[in-house]
N, C-alpha and C positions, 0 to 999 in steps of 0.2 A: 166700478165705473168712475171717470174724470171727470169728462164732458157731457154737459148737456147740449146737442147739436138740435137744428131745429127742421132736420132733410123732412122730419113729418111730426104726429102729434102724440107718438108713444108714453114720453111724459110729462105730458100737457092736459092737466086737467082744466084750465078756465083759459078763455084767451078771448076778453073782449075789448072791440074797438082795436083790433089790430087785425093788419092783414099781413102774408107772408111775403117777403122784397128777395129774389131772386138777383144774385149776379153774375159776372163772367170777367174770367182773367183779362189784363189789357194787356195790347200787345205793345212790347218794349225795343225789339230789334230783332234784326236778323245776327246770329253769332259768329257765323265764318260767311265771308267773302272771297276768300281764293281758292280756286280749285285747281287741283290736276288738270290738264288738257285732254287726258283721256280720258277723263271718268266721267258717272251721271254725276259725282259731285261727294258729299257727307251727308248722312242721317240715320235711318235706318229705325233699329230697334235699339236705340242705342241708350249706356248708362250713365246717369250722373249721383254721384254722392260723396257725400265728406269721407274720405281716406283716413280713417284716425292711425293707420300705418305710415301715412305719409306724410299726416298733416296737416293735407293740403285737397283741393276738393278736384276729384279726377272724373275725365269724359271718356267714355269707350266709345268710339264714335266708328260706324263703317262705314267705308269707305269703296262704293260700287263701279265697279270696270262697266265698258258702252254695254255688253248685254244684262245687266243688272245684278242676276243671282250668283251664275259660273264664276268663280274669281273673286269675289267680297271678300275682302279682311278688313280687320278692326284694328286699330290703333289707341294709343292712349295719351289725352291732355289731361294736366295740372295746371291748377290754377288757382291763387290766394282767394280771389274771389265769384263765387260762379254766376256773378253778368257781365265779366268778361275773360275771354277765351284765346289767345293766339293762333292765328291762322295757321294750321299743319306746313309744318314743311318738306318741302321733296327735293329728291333729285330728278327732275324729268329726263334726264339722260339713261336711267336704271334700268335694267332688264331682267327680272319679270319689273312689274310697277312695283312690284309691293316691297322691292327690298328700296329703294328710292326714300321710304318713310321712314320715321324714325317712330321708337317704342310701337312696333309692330306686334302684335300678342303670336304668338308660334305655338304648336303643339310638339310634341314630344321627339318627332324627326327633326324639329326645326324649321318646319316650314310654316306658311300662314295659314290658317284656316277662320273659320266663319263660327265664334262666339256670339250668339244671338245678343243674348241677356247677361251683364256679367252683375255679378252681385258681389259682396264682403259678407265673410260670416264671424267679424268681429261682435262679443258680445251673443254668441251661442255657445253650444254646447260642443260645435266644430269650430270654436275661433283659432285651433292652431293649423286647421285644412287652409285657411287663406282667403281666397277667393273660390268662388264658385261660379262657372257660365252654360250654360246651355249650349248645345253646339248640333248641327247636324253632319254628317261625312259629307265629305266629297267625292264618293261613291254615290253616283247616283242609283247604283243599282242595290242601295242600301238600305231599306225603309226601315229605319229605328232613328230614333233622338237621343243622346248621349248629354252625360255629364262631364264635364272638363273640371280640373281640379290646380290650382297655384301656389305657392307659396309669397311669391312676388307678386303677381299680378300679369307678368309679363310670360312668363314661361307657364303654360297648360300642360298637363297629363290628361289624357281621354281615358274615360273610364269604358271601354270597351263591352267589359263585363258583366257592366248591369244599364241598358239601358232603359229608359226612362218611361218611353213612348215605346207603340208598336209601330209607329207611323214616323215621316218626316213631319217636326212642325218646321216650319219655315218661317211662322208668325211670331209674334210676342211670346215670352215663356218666360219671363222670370221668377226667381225663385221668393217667396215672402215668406217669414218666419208667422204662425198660428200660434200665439201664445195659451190662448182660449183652448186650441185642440191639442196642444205640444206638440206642432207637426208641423212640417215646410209643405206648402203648398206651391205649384207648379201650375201656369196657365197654360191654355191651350186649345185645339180644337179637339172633336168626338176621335176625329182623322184628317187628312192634309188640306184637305178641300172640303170639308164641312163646314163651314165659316159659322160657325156658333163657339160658345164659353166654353171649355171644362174646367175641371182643375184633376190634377193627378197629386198624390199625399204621398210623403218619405216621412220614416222618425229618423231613417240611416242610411239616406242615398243610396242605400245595397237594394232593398224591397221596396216597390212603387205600388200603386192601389192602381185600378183601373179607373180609366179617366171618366168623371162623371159631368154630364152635362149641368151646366149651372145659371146661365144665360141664353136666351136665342129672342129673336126678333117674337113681336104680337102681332091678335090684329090691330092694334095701334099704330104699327109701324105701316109706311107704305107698303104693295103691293112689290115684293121682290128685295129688298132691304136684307141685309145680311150684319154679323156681329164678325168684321174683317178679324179684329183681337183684342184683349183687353188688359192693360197695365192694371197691376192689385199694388195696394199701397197700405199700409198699419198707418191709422190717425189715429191720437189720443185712444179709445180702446173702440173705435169701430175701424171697418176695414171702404176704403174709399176706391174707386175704379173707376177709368176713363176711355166705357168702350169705342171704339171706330167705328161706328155705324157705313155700311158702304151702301150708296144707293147706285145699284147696278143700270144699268143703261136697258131701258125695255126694248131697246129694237135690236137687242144681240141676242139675235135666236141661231146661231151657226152652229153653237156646240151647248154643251150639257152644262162647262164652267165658265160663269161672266168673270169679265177680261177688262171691263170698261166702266166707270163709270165715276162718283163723287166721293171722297171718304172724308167725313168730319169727325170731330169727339165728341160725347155726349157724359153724362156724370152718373154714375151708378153709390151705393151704399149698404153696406149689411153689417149686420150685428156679430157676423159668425165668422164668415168667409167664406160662408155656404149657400146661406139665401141670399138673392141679390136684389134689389130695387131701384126701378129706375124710376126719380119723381117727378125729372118733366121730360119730355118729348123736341126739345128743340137742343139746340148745339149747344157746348157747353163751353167749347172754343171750336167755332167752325170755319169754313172757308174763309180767304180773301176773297176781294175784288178781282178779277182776270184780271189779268196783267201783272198782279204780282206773287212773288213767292208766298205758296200757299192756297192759291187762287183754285185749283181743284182739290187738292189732298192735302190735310191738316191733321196728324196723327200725333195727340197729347200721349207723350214717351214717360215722362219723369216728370214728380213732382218734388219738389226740396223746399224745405222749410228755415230759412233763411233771414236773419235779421228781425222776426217779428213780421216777415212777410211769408206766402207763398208763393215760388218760382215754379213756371211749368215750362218745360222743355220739349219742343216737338220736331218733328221729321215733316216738313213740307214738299209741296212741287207745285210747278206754276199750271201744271196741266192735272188731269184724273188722271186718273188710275190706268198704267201702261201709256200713256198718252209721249212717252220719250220715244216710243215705237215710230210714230207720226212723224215727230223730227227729222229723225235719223232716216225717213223714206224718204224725207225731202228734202234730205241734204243740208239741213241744220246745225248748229253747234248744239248740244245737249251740256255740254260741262256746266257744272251748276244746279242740275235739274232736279237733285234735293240737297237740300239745305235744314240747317236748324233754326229754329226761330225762339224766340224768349218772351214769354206771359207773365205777368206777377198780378195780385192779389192780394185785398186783407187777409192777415192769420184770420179765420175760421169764417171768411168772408161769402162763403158758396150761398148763404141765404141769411135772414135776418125774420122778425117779430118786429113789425114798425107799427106804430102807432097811425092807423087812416087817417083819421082827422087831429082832436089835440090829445084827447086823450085815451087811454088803456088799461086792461090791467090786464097780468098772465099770471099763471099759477099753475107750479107741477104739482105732480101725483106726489104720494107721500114717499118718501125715500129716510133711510137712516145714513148719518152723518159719518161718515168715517174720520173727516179731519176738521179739524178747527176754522182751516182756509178757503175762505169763498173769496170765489173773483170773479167779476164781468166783462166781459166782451161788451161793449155798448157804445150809441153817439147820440149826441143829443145836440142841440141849437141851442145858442149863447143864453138864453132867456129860460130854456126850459131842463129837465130834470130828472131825475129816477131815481124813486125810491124803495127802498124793501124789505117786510115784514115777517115773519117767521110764525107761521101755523103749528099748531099740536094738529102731528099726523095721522089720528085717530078722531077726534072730536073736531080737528079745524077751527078751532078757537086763538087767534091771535095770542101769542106766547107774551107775558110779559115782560120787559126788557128788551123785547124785539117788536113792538110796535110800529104802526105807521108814523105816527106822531113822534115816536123818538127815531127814526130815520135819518140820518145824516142826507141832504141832497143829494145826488151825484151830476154833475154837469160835463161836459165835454169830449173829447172822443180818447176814447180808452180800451186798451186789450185785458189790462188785469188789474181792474179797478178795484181795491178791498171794499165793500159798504161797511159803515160804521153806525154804530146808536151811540143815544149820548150817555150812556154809560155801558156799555159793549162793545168790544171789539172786532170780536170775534165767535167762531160758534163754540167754544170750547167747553160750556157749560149743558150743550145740545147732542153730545156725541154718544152713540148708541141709541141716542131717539128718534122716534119717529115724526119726519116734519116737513111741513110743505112748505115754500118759499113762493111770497107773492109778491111780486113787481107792480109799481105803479109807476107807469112811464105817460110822459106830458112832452108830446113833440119829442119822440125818441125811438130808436130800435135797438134792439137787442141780438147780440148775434150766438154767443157762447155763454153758459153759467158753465163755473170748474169749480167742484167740487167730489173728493173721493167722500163715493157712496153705497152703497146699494139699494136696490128697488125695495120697496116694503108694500107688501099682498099681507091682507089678515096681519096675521101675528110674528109671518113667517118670511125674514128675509129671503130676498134670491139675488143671484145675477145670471141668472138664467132668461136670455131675452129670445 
């Protein structure tokens, strides 16, 4: 393990005079502004990450024709930096639309097709396959899900031969590498319209596992609440997710599948990328206000790690869910109707260890040291501090050389702050030991400790969580 995150109290043996400070991405802008005249607009399920092929950090973004689904292709921006984007450009004159755009993704005819998820498999074990996207046919009368396969990015092969699903997913699906299980994992639903989590496991894109359920709504959730899809993301060594929680409309009882209603994002977290937890129950980036983009449907797409910040990437609409249907009955412009929009956040920012009143202290479980280097996540007020002592992880007796009293201060706001003693620097004379780390923070919160570790139970290491 790296991090110690604080989603709950796994390795938190003491924690008093502190309460737990929850936050949420801010929102920074809307990314593209021009659309097609004929389309609902840009969003989708769409991908953003650093291109180390290119260099440069690239957007797959789709791009939906007036009935939404028939007709979606995906296209691809560059960009030095990803908070800002150039508006696509087209030829409106073009017939079909889709050749009108430039860096259009094509499958093996050459024609467009509809890459959900596209991923890079730079830094696997298939980094010379290229890219990787999830795709469904255009056959509607086709119910399988399909692997697409690139060298460039731009030209797809459909792997026809092994598909992936038994079902259409038409939702999120992208592909995240399971270091912990040595296996790519695949999101998705049970089936098309099951609006709950699976995942589906590859070691070889050739053999798929049967998709197991992994999330679904409680009774915590309201009455009719569904799990719309869920983006999986590798942090430091847990796995983070940002389900769509959809609250369907109670007064559509005409068919068997709700059609109507709010989708927001909500924060999930596991240790494995198998058990999933969700630790609060409110939006994690939810709706706007009516009236603006965003205002019914806010689906957190992509998360990118950027500058010492967190950038979240979402697929908005000003109405819920199908609500472009409405427009278009009443003779509306719909161009626009989703969009992306741009979140950022502290690195490791989702929750913090704050101090209630002045002061606290916290203290984990005992763990053994694997590296010499500790750093803090932390902020503290001009006047006040944090300091940190070093426990024997067996008897709990202050180490010495790592005392409170020999504690360097820490003041100010900081991602990787080292603590120092006044004759220590580091933990390099602690490594293979068993040891707790206790915080004494004075008007301060705590958000991240990074340290390579492992859990220490008895006598007997794990990282088995």
């Amino acid at each position: 393990m790296k991090a110690i995150l604080f989603f709950d109290d796994w390795l938190v043996s003491r924690a008093q005079g502190l309460e737990r400070r929850w936050y949420e991405p801010v929102f920074v802008k809307q990314l593209i502004d021009r659309f097609h005249p004929e389309s609902l607009g840009y969003g989708g399920y769409y991908s953003v990450f650093f291109d180390e092929r290119l260099g440069s950090y690239v957007m797959y973004l789709a791009v939906y024709p007036p009935e939404a689904d028939p007709g979606t292709f995906v296209l691809r921006l560059t960009s030095a930096d990803p908070h800002h984007w150039e508006n696509p450009s087209f030829d409106v004159q073009a017939s079909p639309t889709w050749k009108g755009f430039k860096n259009v993704l094509v499958h093996e005819k050459n024609d467009r097709f509809w890459p959900l998820v596209t991923r890079s498999l730079a830094n696997t074990a298939f980094a010379d396959w290229g890219y990787v996207a999830t795709c469904i046919p255009a056959d509607t009368q086709d119910q399988h899900s399909y692997l697409a396969f690139s060298k460039d990015g731009l030209h797809f092969q459909i792997d026809y031969a092994h598909p992936w699903h038994q079902a259409r997913s038409d939702t999120w699906s992208g592909v995240t590498w399971n270091a912990k299980r040595e296996l790519f994992q695949i999101a998705t639903r049970p089936v098309n319209v099951d609006r709950r989590v699976a995942t589906i496991t590859t070691q070889d894109f050739k053999h798929f596992s049967p998709p197991e359920t992994i999330l679904q709504p409680d009774a915590l959730d309201p009455l009719g609440s569904e799990i719309y899809s869920m983006p999986i993301f590798s942090y430091e060594d847990l796995f983070l997710a940002l389900p769509h929680l959809y609250f369907t409309d109670p007064f559509e009882t005409a068919t068997r599948i709700k059609w109507r209603g709010r989708i927001e994002s909500h924060l999930a977290y596991s240790y494995n990328g198998f058990n999933w937890y969700r630790p609060q129950r409110k939006a994690f980036i939810g709706t706007q206000v009516y009236g603006l983009q965003g205002g019914g449907q806010n689906y957190a797409i992509e998360m990118l790690h950027h500058d010492h910040k967190l950038l979240f990437f979402t697929s908005a609409t000003p109405g819920e869910h199908a609500a472009y249907e409405d427009l278009q009955r009443d003779g509306k412009c719909t161009a626009g109707f989703f969009a992306p929009l741009l979140y950022e956040m502290r690195l490791d920012g989702f929750c913090s260890l704050k101090t209630s009143s002045r002061e606290g202290i916290l203290q984990t479980k005992s763990i053994i040291a694997k590296s010499a280097e500790l750093t803090l996540n932390l902020r503290t007020t001009a006047h006040s501090s944090v300091r940190i002592q070093i426990l024997d992880g067996e008897t709990l007796e202050p180490l010495p050389g790592y005392l409170l009293e020999e504690a360097i201060p820490i003041s100010g706001d900081h991602l990787f702050i080292r603590p120092r003693w006044q004759q220590r620097a580091d933990l390099s004379e602690l490594l293979g030991k068993p040891i707790r780390l206790e915080l004494y923070l004075c008007e301060a919160e705590v958000f991240a400790i990074r340290l390579e570790h492992q859990i220490f139970i008895g006598r007997t290491p794990t990282e088995d969580l």
